[in-house]
N, C-alpha and C positions, 0 to 999 in steps of 0.2 A: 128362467124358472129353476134349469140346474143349479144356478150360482144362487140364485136365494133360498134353497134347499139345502144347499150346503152352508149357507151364512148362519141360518135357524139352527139348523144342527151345532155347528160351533160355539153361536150363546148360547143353547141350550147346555153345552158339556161343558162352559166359562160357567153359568149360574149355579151349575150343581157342583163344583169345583170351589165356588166361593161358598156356597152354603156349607159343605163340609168344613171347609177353613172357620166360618163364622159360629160352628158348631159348639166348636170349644174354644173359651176365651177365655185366657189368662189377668185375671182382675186383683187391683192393687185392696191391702188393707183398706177399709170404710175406716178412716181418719175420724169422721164425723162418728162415726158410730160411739170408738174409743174411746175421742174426749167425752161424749157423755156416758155412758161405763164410768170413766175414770170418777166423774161429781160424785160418785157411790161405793169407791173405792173397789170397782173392779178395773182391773188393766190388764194387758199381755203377761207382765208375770203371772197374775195368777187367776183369769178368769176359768181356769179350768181345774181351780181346784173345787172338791166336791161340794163346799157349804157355799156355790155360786153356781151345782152344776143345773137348778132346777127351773134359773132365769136364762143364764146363758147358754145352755146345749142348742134352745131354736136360734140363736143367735151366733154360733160360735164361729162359722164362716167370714165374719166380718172381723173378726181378734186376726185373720192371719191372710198371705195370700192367697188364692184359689182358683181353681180351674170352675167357670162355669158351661155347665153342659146343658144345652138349649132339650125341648123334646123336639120331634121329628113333625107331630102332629101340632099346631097350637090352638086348635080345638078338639081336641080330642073328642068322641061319644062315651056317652054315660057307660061305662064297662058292666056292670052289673044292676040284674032288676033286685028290686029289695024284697025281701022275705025276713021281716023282724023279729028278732028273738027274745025276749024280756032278759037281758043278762045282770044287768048293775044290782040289782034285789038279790041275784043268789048270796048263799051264803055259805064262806071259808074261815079260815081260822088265821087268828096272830097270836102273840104269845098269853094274848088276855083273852083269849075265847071266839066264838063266831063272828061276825061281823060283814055286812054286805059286801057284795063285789067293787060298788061306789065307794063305801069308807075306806076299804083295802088300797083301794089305786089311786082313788086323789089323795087322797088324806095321809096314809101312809107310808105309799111310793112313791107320791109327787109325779104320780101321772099324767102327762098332759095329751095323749089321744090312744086311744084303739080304735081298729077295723079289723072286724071277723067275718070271713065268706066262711059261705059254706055250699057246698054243691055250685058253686059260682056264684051266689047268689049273696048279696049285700044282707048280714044277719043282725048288724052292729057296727057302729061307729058313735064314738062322741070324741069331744075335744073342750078339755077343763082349762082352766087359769086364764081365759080369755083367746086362745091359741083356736085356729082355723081351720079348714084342710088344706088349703094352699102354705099353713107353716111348714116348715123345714125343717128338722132337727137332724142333731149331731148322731150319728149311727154309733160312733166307737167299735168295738169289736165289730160290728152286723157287717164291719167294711169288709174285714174278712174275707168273709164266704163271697161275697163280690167278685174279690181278686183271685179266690181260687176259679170260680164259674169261668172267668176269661183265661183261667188256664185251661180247663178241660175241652174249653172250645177250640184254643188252642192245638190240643190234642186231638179233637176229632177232624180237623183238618190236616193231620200228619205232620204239624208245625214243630210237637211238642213231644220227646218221649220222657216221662217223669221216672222210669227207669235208672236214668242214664246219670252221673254226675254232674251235681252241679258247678263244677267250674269246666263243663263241657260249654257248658253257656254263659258262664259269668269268669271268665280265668282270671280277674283280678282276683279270685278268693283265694289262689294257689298259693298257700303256705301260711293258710288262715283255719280257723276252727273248722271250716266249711269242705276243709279238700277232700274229704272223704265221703261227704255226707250226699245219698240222692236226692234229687228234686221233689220224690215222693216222701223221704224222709222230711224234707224239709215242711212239706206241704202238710205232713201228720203231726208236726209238731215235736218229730224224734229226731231231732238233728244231732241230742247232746252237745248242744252250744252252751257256752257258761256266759251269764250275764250278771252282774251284779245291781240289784236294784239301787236309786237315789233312795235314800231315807224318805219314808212317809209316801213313795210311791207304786207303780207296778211298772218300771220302767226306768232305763237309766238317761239319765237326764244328756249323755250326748249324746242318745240318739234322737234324743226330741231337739236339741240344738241344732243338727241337721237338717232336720226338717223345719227350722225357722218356726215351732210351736208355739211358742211364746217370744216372739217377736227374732228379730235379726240376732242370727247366732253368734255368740261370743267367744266363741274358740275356732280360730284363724284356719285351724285340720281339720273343721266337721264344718264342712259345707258342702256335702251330700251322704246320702246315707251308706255307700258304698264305700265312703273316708271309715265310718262307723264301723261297718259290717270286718271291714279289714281287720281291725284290733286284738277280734273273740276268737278266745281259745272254747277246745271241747270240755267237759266237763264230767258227763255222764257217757255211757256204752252209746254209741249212737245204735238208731233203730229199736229202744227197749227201752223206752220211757218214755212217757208224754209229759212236756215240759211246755206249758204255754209263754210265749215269748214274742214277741211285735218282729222281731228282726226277722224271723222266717217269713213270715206274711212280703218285708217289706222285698227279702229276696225272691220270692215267688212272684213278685209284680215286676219286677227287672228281668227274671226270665219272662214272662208274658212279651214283656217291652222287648229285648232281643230278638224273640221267633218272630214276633208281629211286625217288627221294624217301623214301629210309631210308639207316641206314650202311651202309657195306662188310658189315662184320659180319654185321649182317640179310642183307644180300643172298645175302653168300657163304650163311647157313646155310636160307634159302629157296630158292633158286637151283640149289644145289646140293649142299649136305652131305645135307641130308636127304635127297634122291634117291638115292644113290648106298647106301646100308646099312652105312656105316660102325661101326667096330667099338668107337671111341674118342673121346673130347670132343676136340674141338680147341681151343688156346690162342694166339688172336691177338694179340699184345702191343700195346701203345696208350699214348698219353702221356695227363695228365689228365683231358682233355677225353672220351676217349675215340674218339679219331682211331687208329684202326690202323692199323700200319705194312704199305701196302701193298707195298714193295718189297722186304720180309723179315724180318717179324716173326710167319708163320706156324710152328707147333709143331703136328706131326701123327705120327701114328707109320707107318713104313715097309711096314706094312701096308695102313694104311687111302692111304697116296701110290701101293701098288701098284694100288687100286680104282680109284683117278682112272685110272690108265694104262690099265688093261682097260677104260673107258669110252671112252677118246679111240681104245685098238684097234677096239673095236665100232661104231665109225662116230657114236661120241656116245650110243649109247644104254645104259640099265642093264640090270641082269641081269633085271629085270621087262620089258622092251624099251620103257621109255619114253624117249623122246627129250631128254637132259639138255644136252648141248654140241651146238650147232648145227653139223649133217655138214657143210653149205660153210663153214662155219669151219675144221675140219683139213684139207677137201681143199685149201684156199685157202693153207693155214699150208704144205702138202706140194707144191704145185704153184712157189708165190713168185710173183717179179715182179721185171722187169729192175730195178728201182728198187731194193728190197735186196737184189740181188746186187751192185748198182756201189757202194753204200752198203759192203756188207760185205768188197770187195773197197778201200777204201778205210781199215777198220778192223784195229785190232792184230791180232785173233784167226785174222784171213783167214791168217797165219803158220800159224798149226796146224793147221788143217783146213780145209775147200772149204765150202762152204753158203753160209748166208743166216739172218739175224736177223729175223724177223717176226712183230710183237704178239705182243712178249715171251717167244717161242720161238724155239730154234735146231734149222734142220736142216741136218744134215750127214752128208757123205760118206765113211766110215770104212772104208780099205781094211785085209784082211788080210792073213796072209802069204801064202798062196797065189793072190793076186791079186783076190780078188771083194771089193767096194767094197759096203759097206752106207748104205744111206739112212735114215737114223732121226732122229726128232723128238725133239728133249731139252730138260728145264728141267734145269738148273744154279746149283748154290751156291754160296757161293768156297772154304770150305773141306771140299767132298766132298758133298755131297747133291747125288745126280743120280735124274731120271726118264727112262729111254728107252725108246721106243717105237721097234721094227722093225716095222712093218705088213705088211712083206712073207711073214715069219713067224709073225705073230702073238706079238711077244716081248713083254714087261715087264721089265727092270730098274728096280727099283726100290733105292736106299741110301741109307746116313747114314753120315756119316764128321765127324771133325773134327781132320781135317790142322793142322799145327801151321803152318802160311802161309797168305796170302790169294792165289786167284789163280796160285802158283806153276807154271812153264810143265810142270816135273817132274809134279806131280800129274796135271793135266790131260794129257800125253803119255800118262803109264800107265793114267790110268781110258780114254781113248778110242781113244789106236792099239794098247792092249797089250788089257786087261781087259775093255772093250766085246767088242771083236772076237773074244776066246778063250771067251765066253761065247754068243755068237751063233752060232758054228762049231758048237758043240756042240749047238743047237736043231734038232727035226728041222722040215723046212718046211711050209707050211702046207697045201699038198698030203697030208702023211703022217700 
């Protein structure tokens, strides 16, 4: 009876040993996918440029390799009861006048879903262009704040001081733009790194060759992004300017990887996928080696991005009430600190809206027509993938879009002073 107690016991700690293994799985380009793309004259050079971004973003995981991360649950329960809100009828503005919430987002943004909780409660969803809720789409920036959350966990474990310099944990950067620079600088975006963009990009084209972005790299020295990172000189004062840049992000996921002593990938799907009851595999894109692309090569679908956001509402914890995102991490992200406000009042974006940029979140100040000024935490993409969080309501928007520009000052005007705002008007408060 001992010795069969002990045998159960040992497949029990072999299957849960395998399932972890099976968790995350490293999957080659869909070949098939490409050649049919290519009939239409999209390919690995350049499915990701933007006049392709509005077919390919739910697609984009198959242009390249990629970690796929299973969920924990594969039946999940329906997370939220519904409580509908009439939103696609309201009405916001583009440069020719009013126009519904509907015209605005498909029509306009080339929006292919949202999902809005509120109070926990399912207020909105739809999903245009024939796209599903089990589609996927390409996060871009929203990876981001992803990669900081698994640092701050990091940190609430004593894994991580963001204090401390960064080539305390990464010392290949020694006698790199980086040696001076800390982990929280890096994480705010104030590293004073100098990077020269590719023409017609937001980004230099060898750090995407590292990452095997657009297919198998062609420079024989970028075949990881740490080849990459070595190069950059400083630029700007470090700590006194917000300078948005991918290299931070990709270095903040390589300290994650060093305290945690597994990859990103493990981490995120330890850390926190499986927590969370997600409804759908996620697909982390990665170059050969299987380095994922920390600063926006996550593919999640718009429902399972809205469960993050009811986690970050609920003070970090899941709908089980266990503690997943460390609470003084949001309070901390929602309180700031004079340093990225001087930072952010220093940076482009300070033009469009008031806030502050901190480990890889933005919060900002979003006033409506009738004067009341909303405070909400958002990850953002460049061509339309936003997460926001009102805490004071208890809101979620959640979306996917794939605007035909990177960054344009237009999109961003309409998703945050017009479409945020006419969406949040309509929430009742948290009080109700």
């Amino acid at each position: 009876m001992k010795k069969r107690l002990i045998n159960t016991l040992i497949g029990i700690v072999i299957s849960t040993q395998i399932a972890s293994v099976n968790a995350v799985e490293f999957k080659p380009v869909d070949t098939e996918f490409v050649s049919q793309a290519a009939a239409f004259a999209v390919t690995q050079d350049n499915w990701d440029q933007a006049a392709n971004a509005a077919v390919t973003f739910p697609h984009a995981y198959r242009f390249t390799r990629h970690m796929a991360i299973a969920p924990a649950n594969s039946n999940p329960v329906e997370p939220w009861r519904e409580a509908p809100i009439e939103l696609l009828s309201l009405k916001a503005n583009d440069l020719d006048g009013p126009h519904s919430l509907e015209v605005l987002l498909r029509d306009r943004l080339k929006n292919h879903s949202m999902v809005v909780l509120n109070n926990g409660k399912l207020a909105h969803q739809h999903f245009f262009n024939d796209y599903g809720p089990e589609q996927t789409h390409l996060q871009m920036s929203v990876t981001k704040s992803f990669t900081s959350i698994l640092a701050a966990i990091s940190v609430a474990e004593g894994k991580l001081d963001m204090s401390r310099p960064i080539v305390s944990y990464l010392p290949e950067l020694i006698d790199s733009g980086f040696e001076d620079t800390t982990v929280q600088e890096v994480a705010d975006m104030r590293s004073g790194i100098g990077v020269k963009f590719t023409q017609g990009k937001l980004w230099d084209d060898r750090m995407t060759e590292a990452q095997d972005w657009n297919g198998n790299s062609k420079y024989p020295n970028m075949r990881s992004i740490m080849d990459y990172a070595k190069t950059l000189d400083n630029h700007r004062p470090i700590g006194k300017v917000y300078d948005y840049l991918d290299i931070n992000t990709e270095l903040l996921g390589k300290v994650v990887e060093k305290v945690q002593g597994k990859p990103l990938a493990e981490v995120f799907a330890a850390k926190l996928w499986h927590k969370i009851d997600v409804e759908t595999p996620a697909r982390w894109m990665a170059n050969r080696n299987g380095e994922v692309v920390a600063s926006g090569g996550l593919n999640i679908t718009t429902r399972d991005l809205a469960r993050v956001g009811q986690v970050i509402i609920n003070g970090g914890k899941n709908m089980a009430g266990e503690q997943v995102i460390p609470t003084a991490f949001i309070e901390s992200l929602m309180q700031g600190n004079d340093k990225v406000r001087h930072a952010w009042r220093h940076g482009k974006e300070s033009k469009l809206a008031k806030g502050w940029y901190q480990d890889q979140f933005r919060v900002l100040y979003l006033p409506n027509s009738q004067g009341k000024t909303y405070k909400v935490l958002a990850m953002v993409g460049i061509h339309g993938q936003i997460l926001v969080m009102d805490l004071e309501s208890q809101t979620v928007i959640a979306m996917n879009s794939g605007f035909g520009d990177m960054e344009p000052p237009r999109m961003a005007l309409m998703i945050f002073k017009q479409i945020i705002p006419a969406i949040l008007d309509a929430m009742p408060s948290h009080s109700d």
